[in-house]
Structure formats: structure tokens, C-alpha cells
C-alpha positions in Angstrom: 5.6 -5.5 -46.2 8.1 -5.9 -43.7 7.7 -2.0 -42.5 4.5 -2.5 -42.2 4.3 -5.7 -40.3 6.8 -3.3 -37.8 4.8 -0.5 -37.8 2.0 -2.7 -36.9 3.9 -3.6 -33.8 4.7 -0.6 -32.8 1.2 0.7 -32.7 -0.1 -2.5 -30.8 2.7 -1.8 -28.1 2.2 1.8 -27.7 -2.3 0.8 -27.4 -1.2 -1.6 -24.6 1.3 0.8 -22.5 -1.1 3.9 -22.8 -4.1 1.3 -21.7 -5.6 3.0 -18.5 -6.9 -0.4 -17.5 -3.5 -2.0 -17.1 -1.7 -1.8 -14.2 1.9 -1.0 -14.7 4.7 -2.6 -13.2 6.7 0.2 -12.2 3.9 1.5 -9.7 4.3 0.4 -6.2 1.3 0.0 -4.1 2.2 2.3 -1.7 2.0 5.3 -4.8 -1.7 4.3 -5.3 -3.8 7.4 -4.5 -7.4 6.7 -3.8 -9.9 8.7 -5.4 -13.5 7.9 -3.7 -16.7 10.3 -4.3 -20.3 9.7 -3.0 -23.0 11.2 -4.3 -27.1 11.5 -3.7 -29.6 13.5 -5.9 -33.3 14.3 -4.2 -34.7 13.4 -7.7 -32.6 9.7 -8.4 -33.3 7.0 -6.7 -29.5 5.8 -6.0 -26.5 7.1 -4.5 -23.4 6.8 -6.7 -20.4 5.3 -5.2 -17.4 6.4 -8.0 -13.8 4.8 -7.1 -11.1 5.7 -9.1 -7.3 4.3 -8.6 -4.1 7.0 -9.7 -0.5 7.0 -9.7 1.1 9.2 -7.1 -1.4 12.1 -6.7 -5.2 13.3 -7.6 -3.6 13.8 -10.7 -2.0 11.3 -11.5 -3.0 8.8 -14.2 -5.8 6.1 -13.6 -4.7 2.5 -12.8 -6.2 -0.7 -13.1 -6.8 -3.4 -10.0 -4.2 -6.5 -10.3 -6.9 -9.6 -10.5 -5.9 -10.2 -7.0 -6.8 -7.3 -5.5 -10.7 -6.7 -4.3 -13.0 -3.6 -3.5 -15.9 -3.7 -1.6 -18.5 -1.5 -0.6 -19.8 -3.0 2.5 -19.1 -6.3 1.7 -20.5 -5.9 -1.5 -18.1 -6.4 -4.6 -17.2 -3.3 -7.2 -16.4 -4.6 -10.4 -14.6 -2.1 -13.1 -15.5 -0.4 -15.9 -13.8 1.9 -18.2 -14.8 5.1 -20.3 -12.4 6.7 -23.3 -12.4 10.0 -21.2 -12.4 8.7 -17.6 -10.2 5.7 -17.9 -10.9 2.7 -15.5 -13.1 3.0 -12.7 -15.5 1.5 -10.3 -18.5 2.4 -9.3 -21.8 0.6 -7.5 -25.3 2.0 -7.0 -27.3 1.9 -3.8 -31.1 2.8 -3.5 -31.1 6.3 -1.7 -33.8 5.5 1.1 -31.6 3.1 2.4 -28.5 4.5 2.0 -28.7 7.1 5.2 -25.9 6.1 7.5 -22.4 4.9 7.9 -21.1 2.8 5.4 -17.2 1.1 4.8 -14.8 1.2 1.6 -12.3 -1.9 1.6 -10.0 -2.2 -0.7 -7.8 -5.1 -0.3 -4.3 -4.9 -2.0 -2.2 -7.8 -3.5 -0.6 -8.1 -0.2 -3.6 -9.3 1.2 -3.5 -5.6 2.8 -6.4 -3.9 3.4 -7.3 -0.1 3.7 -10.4 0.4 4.9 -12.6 3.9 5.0 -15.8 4.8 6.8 -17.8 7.2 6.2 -21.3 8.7 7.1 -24.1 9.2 4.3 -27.0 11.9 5.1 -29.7 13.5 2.9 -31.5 16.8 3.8 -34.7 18.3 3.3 -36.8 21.4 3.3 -38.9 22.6 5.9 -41.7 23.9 5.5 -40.4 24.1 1.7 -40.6 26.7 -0.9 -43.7 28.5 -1.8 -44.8 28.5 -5.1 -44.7 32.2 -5.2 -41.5 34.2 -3.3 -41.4 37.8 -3.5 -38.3 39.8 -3.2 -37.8 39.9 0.3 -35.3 38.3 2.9 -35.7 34.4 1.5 -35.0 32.1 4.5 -34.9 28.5 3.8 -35.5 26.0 6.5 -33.1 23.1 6.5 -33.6 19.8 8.6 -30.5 17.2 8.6 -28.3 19.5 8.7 -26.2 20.8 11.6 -25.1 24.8 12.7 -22.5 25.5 10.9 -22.4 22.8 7.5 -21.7 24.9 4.5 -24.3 24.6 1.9 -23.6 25.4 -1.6 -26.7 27.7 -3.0 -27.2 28.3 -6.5 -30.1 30.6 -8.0 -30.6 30.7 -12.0 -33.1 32.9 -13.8 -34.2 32.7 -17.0 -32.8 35.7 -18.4 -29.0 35.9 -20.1 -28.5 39.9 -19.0 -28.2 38.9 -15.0 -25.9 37.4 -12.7 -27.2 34.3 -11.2 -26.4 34.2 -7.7 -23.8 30.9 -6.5 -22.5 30.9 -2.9 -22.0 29.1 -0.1 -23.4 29.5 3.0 -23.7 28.1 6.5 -26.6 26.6 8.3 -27.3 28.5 11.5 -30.3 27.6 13.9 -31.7 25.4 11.1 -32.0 27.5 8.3 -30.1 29.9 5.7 -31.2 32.8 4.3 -30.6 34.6 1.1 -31.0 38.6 1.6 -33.3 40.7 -0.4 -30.1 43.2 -1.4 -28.8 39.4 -3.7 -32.1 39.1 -5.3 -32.1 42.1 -7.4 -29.5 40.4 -9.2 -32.8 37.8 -10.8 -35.2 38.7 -13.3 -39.0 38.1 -12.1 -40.6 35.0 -13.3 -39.0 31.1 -12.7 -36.0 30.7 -10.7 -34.1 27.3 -10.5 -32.9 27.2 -6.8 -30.2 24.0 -6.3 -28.5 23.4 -2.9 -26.2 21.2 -2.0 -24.1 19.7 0.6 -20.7 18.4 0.0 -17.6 17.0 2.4 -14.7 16.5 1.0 -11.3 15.0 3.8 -8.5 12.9 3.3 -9.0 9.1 3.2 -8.1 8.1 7.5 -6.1 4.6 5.9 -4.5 5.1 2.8 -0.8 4.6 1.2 2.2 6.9 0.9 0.5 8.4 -1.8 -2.8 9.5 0.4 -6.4 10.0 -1.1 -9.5 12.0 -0.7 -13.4 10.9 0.4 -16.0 13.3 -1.6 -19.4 12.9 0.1 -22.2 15.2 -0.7 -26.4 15.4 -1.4 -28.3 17.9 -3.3 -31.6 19.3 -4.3 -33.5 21.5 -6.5 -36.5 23.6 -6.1 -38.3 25.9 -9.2 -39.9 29.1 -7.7 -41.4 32.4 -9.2 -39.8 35.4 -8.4 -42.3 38.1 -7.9 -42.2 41.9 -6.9 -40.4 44.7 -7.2 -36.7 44.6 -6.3 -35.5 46.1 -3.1 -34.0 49.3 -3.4 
């Protein structure tokens, strides 16, 4: 009995050390790496703000706020949350239609210090759009919100398992990219799942010893028919 009450013990103390919620006292608050990602899908009708805390690095493992510390999304409150795979995070949602703009991360230590990140939030959209029908020619997409030179990721999935889907990135130039006939031959005819996205990603401008990263990105999908024969 009196093993067992030991073991018992043991198991409780190793649950609360390996506890990604808790916030161990070894960790100074200058090792505190800042993980923040923003993120915007055309078809849901929030932006994701996802905040994550980690010892040392990107990394590193996830850490827990002290009850005195506080992180705000402009002026609004993020309270945490914890998965079995993730660990402890934090994370708000803000309708998309009113989230185009710059926006402020505060995070307020148990110094009373208090690092603070802006950042800018844009959507993009198609122009004129994608017809219903493409055939196999030069495809050139017209992009508005987007300036010369931002990369865009560009993604192109048939429906057949024999052919390479096409995934690159590309840059907007003069308002537009353009996907060349020659890549197309790589996709059967018939639906085509097209997916673009824009994503920044720069380290955090006040942060600890440690540092931290700012993800911000926005993407889309169009389905198209693929239609003709290939360019030879």
C-alpha cells in the first residue's frame, strides 16, 4: 500500500511539471519567444488571431501566462486555452469585413512591461475573376490589394492521382500573375481547385532576448474546368 501511495506521487508530480499550461520557474521573461500568426479565409467570416508563448526559440516548449501578466489584441482581452497536441494558447476572433487595417498586439509582462506589435491586416480579391470555363492557354489572374512584387502562393489540384498538381509562388506584377500554358499540361481536363494565398511572415519589432515571429496572411479558393487540348 505504501508503494502505491508513492507511486501515486510520483505520477501526480511528473502530470504537473510536464503541464504546458504552467509556467516554470526557471524561465526568465526575457527567454519568452513570441509566437503570433494572423490568419483570414475568403470563405470564414473571422480572422484568427493564434498566440502562442515558448521557452527560448520557435521551438521551444509552450508556456503558460503568470495570472499577472495580460494580452490584448487592441485593447481587447485574450484569454487561454489549451489543446493535448498544441499545448496552451491564445487566440481571439474578429469578423473579416472589419478586420482590414492596422491592428496592435500587447502583451504586458509581470514587470508591468509591455511589448507591443503592430501590424497591418489586408484581404485581396479577384478581378474580373475566374471564368467558369479556362482552356489551356496563358491563365492570367487579375489581383486587386495586392502590390508589384508580393509573392503569392498558387496552388492548382486536379482530380486525377497520375498528375502533378502545380504549387508555386509567384509575384504580383502590374496587378496580376499569370500561370503559363507550358504548367498546365501537368492537370487533367475537368475541375481544378485553384487556392492562392498571401502570407508575411517578420520578426516581432519589440520582443525579449529570446525574439519572436508575426505570421500574417489571407487566402482564397476558386473551382474552374480545365478544358482543351494541352499545349504542345
Amino acid at each position: 500500500m505504501r508503494h502505491l501511495v508513492v507511486l501515486t506521487l510520483l505520477i501526480s508530480l511528473i502530470s504537473c511539471l510536464d503541464d504546458p499550461g504552467r509556467k516554470p520557474a526557471d524561465i526568465k521573461r526575457d527567454d519568452i519567444f513570441f509566437d503570433y500568426k494572423v490568419r483570414g479565409e475568403e470563405t470564414d467570416s473571422d480572422v484568427t488571431v493564434y498566440i502562442q508563448f515558448r521557452s527560448g526559440g520557435p521551438n521551444g516548449r509552450e508556456l503558460g501566462l503568470a495570472e499577472s501578466e495580460k494580452l490584448q489584441l487592441d485593447n481587447d482581452t485574450m484569454s487561454s486555452a489549451s489543446a493535448k497536441l498544441t499545448g496552451t494558447y491564445y487566440e481571439i476572433r474578429k469578423p473579416l469585413d472589419q478586420f482590414n487595417g492596422r491592428h496592435a498586439i500587447v502583451f504586458t509582462d509581470e514587470n508591468d512591461r509591455q511589448y507591443r506589435e503592430d501590424f497591418e491586416f489586408h484581404t485581396f480579391r479577384l478581378k474580373p475573376g475566374i471564368p467558369r470555363v479556362v482552356p489551356r492557354r496563358d491563365l492570367k489572374i487579375g489581383i486587386d490589394g495586392l502590390r508589384s512584387g508580393d509573392p503569392v502562393h498558387v496552388s492548382l489540384t486536379d482530380t486525377s492521382f497520375m498528375t502533378r498538381d502545380i504549387v508555386e509562388i509567384d509575384t504580383v506584377s502590374n496587378g496580376q500573375i499569370s500561370i503559363a500554358a507550358e504548367k498546365l499540361k501537368n492537370l487533367t481536363d475537368g475541375p481544378v481547385v485553384l487556392v492562392l494565398s498571401h502570407e508575411t511572415e517578420k520578426p516581432v519589432s519589440h520582443g525579449t532576448k529570446a525574439g519572436g515571429r508575426i505570421i500574417v496572411g489571407f487566402g482564397l479558393q476558386r473551382v474552374f474546368e480545365l478544358k482543351g487540348e494541352p499545349v504542345k
